[in-house]
C-alpha positions as CSV (number, residue, x, y, z in Angstrom):
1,X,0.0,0.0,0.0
2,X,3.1,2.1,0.3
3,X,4.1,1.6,-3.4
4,X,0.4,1.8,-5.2
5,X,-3.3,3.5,-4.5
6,X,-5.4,0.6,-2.4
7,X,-7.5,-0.7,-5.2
8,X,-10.4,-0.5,-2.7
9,X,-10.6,2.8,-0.4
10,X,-8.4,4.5,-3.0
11,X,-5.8,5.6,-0.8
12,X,-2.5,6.8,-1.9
13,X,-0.6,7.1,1.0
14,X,3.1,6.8,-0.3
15,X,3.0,9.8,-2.0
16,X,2.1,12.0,1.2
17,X,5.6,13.7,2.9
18,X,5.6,14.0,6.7
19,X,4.7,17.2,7.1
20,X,1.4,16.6,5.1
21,X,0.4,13.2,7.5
22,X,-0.6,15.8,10.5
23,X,-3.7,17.3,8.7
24,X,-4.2,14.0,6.8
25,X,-4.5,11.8,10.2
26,X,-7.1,15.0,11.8
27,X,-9.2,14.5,8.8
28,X,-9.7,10.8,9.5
29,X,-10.8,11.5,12.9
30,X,-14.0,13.2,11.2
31,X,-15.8,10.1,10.1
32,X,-15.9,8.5,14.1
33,X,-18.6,11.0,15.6
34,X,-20.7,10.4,12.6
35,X,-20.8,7.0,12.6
36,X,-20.5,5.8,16.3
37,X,-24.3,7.4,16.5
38,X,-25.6,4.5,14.3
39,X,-29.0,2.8,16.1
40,X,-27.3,-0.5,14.5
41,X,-23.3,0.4,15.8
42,X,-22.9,-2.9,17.5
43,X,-24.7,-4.6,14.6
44,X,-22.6,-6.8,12.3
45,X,-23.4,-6.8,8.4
46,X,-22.2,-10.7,8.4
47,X,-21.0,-13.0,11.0
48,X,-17.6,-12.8,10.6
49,X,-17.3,-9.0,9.5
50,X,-16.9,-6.6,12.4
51,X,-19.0,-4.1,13.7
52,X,-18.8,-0.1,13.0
53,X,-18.5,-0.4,16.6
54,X,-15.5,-2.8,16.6
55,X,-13.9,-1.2,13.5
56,X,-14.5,2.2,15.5
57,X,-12.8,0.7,19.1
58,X,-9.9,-1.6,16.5
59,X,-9.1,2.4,15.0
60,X,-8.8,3.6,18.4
61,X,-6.1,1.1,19.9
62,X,-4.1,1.2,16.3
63,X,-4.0,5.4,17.1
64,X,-2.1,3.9,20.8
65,X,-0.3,1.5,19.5
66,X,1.6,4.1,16.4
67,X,2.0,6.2,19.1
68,X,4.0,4.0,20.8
69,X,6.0,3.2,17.8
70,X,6.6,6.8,17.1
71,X,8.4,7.0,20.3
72,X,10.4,3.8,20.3
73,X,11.5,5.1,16.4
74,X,12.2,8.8,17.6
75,X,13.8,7.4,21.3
76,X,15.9,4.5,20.5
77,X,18.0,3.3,17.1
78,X,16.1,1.1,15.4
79,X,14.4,-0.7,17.8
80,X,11.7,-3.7,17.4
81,X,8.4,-3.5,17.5
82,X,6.4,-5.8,20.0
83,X,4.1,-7.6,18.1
84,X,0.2,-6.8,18.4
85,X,-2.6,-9.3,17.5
86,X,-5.9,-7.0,16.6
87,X,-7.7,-10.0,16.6
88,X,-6.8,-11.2,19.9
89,X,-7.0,-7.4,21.1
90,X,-10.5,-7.4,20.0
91,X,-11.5,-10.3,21.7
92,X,-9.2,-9.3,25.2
93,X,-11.3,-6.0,24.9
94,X,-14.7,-7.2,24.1
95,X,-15.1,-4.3,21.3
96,X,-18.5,-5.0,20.7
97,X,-19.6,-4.1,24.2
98,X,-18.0,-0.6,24.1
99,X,-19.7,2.9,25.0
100,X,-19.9,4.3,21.4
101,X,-19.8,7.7,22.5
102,X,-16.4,6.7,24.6
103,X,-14.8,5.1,21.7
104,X,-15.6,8.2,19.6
105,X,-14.0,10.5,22.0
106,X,-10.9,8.3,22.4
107,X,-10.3,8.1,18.7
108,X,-10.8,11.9,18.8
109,X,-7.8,12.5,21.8
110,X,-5.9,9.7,20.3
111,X,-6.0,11.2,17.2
112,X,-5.0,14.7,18.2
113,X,-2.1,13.4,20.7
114,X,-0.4,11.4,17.6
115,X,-1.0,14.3,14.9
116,X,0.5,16.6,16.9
117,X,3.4,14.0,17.5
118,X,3.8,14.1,14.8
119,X,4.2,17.7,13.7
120,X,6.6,17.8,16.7
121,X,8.9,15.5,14.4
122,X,12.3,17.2,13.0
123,X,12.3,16.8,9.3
124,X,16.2,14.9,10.2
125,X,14.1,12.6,12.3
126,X,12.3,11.0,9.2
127,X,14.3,8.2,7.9
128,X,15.3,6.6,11.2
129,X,14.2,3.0,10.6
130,X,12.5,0.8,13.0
131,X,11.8,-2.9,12.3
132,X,9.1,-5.3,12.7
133,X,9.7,-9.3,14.2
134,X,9.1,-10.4,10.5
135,X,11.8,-8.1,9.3
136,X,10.4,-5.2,7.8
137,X,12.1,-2.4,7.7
138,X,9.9,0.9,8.7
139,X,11.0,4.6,8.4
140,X,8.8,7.3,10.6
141,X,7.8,8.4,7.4
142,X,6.4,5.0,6.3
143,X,5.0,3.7,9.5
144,X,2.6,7.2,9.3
145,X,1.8,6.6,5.8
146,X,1.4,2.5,6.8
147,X,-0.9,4.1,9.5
148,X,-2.9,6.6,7.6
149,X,-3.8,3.7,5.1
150,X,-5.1,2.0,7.4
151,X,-7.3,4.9,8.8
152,X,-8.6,6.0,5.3
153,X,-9.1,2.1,5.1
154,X,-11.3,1.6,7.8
155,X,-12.8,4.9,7.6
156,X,-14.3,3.4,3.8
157,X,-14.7,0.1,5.4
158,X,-17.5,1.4,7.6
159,X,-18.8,4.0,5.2
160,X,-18.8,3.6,1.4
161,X,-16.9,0.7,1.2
162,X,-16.8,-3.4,1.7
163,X,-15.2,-5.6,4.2
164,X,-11.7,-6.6,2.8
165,X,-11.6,-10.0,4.1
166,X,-14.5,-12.4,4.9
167,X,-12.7,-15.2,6.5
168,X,-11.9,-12.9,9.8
169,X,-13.4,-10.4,11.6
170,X,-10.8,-7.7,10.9
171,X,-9.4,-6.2,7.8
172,X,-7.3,-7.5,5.0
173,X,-4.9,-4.1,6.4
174,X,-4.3,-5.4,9.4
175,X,-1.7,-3.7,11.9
176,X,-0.9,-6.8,13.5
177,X,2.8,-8.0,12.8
178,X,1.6,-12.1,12.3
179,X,-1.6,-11.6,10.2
180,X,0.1,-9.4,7.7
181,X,2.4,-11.6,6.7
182,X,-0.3,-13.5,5.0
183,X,-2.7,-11.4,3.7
184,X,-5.5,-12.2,1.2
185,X,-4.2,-13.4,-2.5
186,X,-5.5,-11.1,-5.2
187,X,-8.4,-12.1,-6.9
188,X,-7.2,-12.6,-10.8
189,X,-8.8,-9.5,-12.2
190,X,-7.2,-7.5,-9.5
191,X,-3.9,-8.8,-10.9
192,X,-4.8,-7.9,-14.4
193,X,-7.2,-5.1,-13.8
194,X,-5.2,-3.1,-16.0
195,X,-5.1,-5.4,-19.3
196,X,-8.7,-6.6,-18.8
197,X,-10.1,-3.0,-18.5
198,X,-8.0,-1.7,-21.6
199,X,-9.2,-4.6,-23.4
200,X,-12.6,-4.1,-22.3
201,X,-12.3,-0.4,-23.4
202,X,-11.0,-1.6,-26.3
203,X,-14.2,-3.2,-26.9
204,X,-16.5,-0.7,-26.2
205,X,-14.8,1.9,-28.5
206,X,-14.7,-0.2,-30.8
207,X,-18.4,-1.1,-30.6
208,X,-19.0,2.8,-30.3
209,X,-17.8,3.5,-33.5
210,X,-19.0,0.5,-35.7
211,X,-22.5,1.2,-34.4
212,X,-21.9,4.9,-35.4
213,X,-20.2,4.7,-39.0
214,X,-21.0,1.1,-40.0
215,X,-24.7,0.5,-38.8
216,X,-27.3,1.8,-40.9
217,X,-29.9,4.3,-39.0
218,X,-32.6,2.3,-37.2
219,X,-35.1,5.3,-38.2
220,X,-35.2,7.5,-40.6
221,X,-35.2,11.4,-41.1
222,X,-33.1,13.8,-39.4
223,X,-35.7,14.8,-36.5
224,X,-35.2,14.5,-32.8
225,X,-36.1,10.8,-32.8
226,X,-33.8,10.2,-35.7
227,X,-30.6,11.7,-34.0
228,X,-31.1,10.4,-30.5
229,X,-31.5,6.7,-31.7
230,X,-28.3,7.3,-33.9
231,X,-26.3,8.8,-30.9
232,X,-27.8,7.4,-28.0
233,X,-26.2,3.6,-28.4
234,X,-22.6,4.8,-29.5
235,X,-22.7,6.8,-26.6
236,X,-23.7,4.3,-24.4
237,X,-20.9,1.9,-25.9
238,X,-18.0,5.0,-24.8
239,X,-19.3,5.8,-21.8
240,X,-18.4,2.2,-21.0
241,X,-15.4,2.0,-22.4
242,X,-14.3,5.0,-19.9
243,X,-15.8,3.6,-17.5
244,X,-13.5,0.5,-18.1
245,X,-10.5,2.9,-18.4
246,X,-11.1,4.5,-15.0
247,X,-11.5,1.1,-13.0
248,X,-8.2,-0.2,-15.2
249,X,-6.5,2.9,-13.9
250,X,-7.6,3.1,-10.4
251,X,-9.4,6.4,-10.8
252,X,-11.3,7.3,-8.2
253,X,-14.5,5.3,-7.5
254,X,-17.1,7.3,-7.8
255,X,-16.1,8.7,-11.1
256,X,-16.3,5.4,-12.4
257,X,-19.4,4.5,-11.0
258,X,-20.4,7.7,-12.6
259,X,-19.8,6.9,-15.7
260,X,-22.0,3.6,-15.4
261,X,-24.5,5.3,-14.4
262,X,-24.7,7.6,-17.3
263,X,-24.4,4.6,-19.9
264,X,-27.6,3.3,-18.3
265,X,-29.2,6.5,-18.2
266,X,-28.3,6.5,-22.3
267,X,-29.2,3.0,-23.1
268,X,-32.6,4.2,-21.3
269,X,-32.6,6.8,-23.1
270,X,-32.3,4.7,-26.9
271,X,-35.0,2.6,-25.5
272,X,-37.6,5.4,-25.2
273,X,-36.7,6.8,-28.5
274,X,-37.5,3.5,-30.2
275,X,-40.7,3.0,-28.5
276,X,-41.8,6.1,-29.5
């Protein structure tokens, strides 16, 4: 998640400097107040996909535990982080029976007392490396961006988004140093999102413009009727093609979904002409 934008919440957190993580980590915090006030909080959505309540107390004890490992990274010369389980921590703590209001406010504090950590950093301070048990090597620089992933993450997890892994009740971004080592594989069109949505775009153009300079006009005249049957469907064919191009390209969500939307809305729109 360092190296790429998360194919799912869209974050692109390696290309964030250290003095931009501050105002970046405060407008995570936003989202908590909001959604710790849901009637169905302690709810689950499926039985092994946590709660807006859990994901909500899980944010909280990440924000303490990356404070912690600011400290060892800025106190001591690369020194090893303890390992932390978040599944075992969210059994230990028994998420699901939290005060929802509490948990909002500790994310809040949390959230303040590490962003302005943060911002307390000297800008010599930001390549001094940590490590985890595995191995892997951590700069302050990347364990904030590693930790603002996974707040955006969660943030869309319990918003807009979907749960990232179904076999656990936690994340497929987990913090914990064991779980991490294995996550999820990639599904194969997440592999080749990028060649099967060119292709696909491919397609689509090329549909687009047989139906516009090879087809012969389905109704004829030049009248509204005439010009919205002739334009509709080719339109209908680009708008998925782009649509194809955005999700190939990992732009942002809702632009693609956008443009979905509006190759419905035109294949509706062919359909009514020819009715009437």
């Amino acid at each position: 998640m360092l190296e790429r934008r998360c194919p799912d919440c869209g974050a692109d957190v390696g290309a964030l400097s250290l003095d931009q993580i501050p105002s970046a980590v405060r407008t995570q915090l936003e989202v908590w107040p909001v959604v710790l006030r849901r009637t169905e909080v302690a709810e689950r959505p499926a039985p092994q996909t946590w709660s807006t309540l859990e994901y909500g107390a899980h944010v909280r004890d990440v924000l303490e535990v990356f404070i912690e490992r600011l400290e060892l990274l800025l106190t001591e010369d690369d020194p090893q982080f303890e390992d932390w389980d978040s599944d075992a921590a969210a059994a230990a703590g028994r998420y699901h029976e939290q005060d929802p209001a509490q948990v909002a406010e500790e994310i809040a504090e949390r959230g303040r007392t590490l962003a302005a950590a943060v911002e307390a950093v000297p800008p010599e301070a930001a390549a001094r490396p940590g490590r985890r048990s595995n191995g892997s090597v951590f700069t302050v620089t990347t364990l904030l961006q590693y930790l603002l992933h996974d707040l955006v993450h969660h943030a869309w997890d319990v918003t807009e988004g979907r749960p990232s892994r179904g076999d656990a009740p936690s994340t497929a971004e987990q913090t914990d140093d064991t779980s991490a080592e294995h996550p999820p594989p990639p599904t194969f069109a997440r592999r080749h999102r990028r060649v099967i949505g060119i292709a696909l775009a491919g397609l689509a153009f090329a549909l687009s413009a047989a139906y516009l300079f090879w087809t012969p006009p389905q109704t004829d005249g030049d009248g509204l009727q005439a010009q919205v049957v002739r334009w509709s469907v080719p339109g209908c064919w680009a708008l998925i093609g782009a649509a194809s191009l955005c999700w190939a390209f990992d732009v942002r969500q809702k632009i693609a979904t956008g443009m979905a939307y509006a190759a419905l809305a035109a294949w509706v729109v062919y359909l009514g002409a020819r009715v009437l």
